[in-house]
N, C-alpha and C positions, 0 to 999 in steps of 0.2 A: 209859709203857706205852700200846700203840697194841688197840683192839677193833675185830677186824675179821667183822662177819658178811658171809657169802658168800652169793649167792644164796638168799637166803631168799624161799619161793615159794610163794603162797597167790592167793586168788580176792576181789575186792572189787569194788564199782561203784564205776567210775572214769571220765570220760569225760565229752563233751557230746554226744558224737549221743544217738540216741531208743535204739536198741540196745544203747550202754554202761551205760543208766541202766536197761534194762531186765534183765540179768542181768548176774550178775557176770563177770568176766573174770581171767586169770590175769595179775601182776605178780609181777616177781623186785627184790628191795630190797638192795642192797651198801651197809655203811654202814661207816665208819672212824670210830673215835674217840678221839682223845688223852688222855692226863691223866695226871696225877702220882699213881703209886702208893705205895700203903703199908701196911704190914699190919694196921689199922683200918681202910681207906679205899678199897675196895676198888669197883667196879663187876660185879656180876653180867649177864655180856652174854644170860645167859636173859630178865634181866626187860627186859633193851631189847627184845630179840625182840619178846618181849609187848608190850608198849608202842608199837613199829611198826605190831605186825598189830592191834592193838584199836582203835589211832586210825586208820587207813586202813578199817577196816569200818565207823567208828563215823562219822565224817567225811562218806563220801562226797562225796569232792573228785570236781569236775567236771575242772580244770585240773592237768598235774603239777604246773605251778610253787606253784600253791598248796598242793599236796601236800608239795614239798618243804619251803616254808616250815612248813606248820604241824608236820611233825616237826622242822625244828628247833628251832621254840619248845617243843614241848612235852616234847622229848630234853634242852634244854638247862635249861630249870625246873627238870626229875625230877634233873637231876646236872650242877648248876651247874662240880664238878669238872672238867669236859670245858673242855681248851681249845681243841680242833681238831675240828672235824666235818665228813664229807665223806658226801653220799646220793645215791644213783644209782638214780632207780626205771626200770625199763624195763616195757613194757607189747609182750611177744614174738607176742602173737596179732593185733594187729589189723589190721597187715597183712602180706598174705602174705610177700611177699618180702624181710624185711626184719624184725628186731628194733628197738623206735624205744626212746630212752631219753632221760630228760632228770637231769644233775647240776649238783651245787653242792659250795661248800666255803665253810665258814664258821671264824676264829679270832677267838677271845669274851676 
């Protein structure tokens, strides 16, 4: 069974210049994740949601790429079941002309 949240799009401080650290800025998060289902074992992709958006506030990554990693350690901890994971943060405001985005894929 594959979880796909789509554009999930919220406001965090993200960034290393002086302005990203000084208010937050909008990021959209696409994340895929595999695993073997079954009707005990199931993954709730609401509380992934949550668990996206609470460590990206709670964090405050200067770097995506550290952003990336630290959801996936802390995606993969909460539901060791995931054997496939894939996270795409993009960060659409900071400049103009151009949506900027960095991804990864991980199999555990």
């Amino acid at each position: 069974m594959t979880i796909h949240i789509e554009d999930l799009t919220f406001d965090v401080i993200i960034g290393l210049l002086d302005f990203e650290r000084d208010k937050p800025q909008r990021v959209i998060v696409n994340l895929q994740a595999l695993y073997d289902y079954s009707d005990d074992a199931y993954i709730d992709y609401a509380d992934i949601v949550f668990l996206v958006q609470e460590t990206l506030k709670e964090k405050r990554y200067e770097l995506l790429e550290n952003a990336l990693l630290g959801l996936k350690n802390i995606i993969h901890a909460t539901y060791p079941r995931i054997n496939t994971l894939s996270i795409k943060i993009s960060k659409p405001d900071i400049i103009s002309e151009c949506n900027v985005s960095l991804s990864e894929s991980w199999t555990f």
